[in-house]
N, C-alpha and C positions, 0 to 999 in steps of 0.2 A: 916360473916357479910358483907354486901353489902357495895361499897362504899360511902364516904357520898356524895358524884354527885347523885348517883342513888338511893335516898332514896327520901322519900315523904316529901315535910314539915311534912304531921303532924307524921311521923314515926320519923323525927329528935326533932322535938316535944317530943315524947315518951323518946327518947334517954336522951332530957337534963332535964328532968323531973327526969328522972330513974337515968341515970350513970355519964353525963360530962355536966356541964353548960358550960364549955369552947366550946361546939359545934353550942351554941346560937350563934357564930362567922359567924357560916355557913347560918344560916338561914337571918343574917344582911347583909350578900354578895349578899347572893339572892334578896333579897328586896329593897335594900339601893337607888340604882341607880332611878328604878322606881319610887317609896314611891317621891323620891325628886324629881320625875318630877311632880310627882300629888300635891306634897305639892305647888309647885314653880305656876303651874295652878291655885291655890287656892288663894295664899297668894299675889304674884305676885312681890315676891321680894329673891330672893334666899338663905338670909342670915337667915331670919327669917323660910324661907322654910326648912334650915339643922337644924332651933333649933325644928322645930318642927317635924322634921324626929325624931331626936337623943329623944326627948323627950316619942315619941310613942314608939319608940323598949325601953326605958327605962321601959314607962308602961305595957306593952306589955311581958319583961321580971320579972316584978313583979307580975305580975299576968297571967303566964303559968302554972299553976296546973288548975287553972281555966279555959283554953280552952278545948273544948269540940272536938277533934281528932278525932271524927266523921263528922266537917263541915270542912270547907275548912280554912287551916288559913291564905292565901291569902286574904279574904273576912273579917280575924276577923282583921287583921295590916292596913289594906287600910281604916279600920271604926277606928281605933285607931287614925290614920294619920287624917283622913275625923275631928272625934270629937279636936283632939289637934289645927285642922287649924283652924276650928269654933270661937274655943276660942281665937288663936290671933286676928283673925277678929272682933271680938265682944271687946278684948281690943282695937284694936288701930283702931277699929270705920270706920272698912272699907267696910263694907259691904251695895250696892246701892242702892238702892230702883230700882224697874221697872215701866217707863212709859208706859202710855195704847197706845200710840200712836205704842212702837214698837211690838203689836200684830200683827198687819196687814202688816208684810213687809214678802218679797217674802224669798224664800228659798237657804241655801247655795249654790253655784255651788259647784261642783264635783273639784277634786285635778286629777281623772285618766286621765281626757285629755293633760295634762301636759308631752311632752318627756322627759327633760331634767332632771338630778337629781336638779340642779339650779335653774330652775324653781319649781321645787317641794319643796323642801326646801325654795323659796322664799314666795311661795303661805304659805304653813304651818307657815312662821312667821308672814305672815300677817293676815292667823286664828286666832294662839294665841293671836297677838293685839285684834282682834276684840274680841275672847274668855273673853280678859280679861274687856271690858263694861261690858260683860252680869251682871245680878245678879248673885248670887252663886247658885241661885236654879236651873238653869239650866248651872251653868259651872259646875260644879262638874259632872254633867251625861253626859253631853256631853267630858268632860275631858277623864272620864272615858271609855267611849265608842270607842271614835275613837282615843284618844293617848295612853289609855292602854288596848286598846283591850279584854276589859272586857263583859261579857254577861249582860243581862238583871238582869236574875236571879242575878248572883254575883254581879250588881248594886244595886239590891233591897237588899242585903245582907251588904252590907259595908252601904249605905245610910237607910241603917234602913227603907223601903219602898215598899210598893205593888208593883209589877211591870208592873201596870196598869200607875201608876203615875210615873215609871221611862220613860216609853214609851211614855205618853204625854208630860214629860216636857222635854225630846232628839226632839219629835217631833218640840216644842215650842219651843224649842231652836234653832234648826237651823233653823229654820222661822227669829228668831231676829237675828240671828247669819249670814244669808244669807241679813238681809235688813239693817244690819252696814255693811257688806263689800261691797254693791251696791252702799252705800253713799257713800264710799274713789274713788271710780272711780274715 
């Protein structure tokens, strides 16, 4: 048997299904760090971001018979995470409305012109300030794009969505996302 380093999620999938729940450990190692930065993008407060990590691998381990190890389970924990943030949002009534006015503002700048790691790091906390104005309908793709590195496809997979509409509202998003960080100038 392969190590468990060298095994696929959905093959350790297999594993705690079949022989050890205890190896569901493994798969929480992999994910945990991530999941809470997608969560923390979402929620934009880190404590509620860890109840709502622990909450989706909670869901998420009660209903692994049910994932389908032919898709990616990457994409099925990140929609876990995606639906448990929703729901805080919608309790604790955080979620903003979008003004018409910030359609027409110009587009992010670029982070590669940046030498320094300081500066790069500076500029990336000043995206996530501005990340966190947007509405959720465009932080979440954009979260997911450029802080976790995620495809379109596997956007369209966790956000439940065409990826006609992942691709416009990343577009639309850094369009708003570019004309809040023009305003702090």
């Amino acid at each position: 048997m392969k190590g468990l380093k060298n095994l696929s999620d959905e093959e350790l999938v297999g594993l705690v299904r079949s022989k050890d729940q205890e190896l569901y450990r493994e798969l929480v190692g992999r994910y945990q760090s991530k999941l809470l930065r997608y969560a923390n993008y979402l929620v934009h407060d880190e404590a509620p971001a860890a109840d709502v990590v622990q909450e989706a691998f909670i869901k998420a381990f009660i209903n692994l018979k049910g994932f389908n190890t032919k898709k990616k389970f990457s994409s099925w924990i990140y929609r876990i995470v995606h639906n448990e943030a929703i729901n805080y949002l919608k309790r604790s009534q955080k979620i903003t409305p979008l003004s018409r006015h910030q359609w027409l503002e110009r587009k992010i700048k670029s982070e590669t012109d940046l030498e320094k790691d300081f500066l790069k790091n500076q500029e990336r906390k000043r995206v996530q300030k501005a990340l966190e104005k947007l509405s959720i309908n465009y932080r979440e793709p954009l979260a997911l794009f450029y802080f976790e590195e995620k495809s379109y496809e596997e956007i369209s997979d966790i956000l439940k969505m065409p990826m006609g509409t992942v691709g416009t509202r990343i577009s639309r998003g850094k369009k708003l996302l570019g004309g809040i960080l023009e305003n702090e100038k």
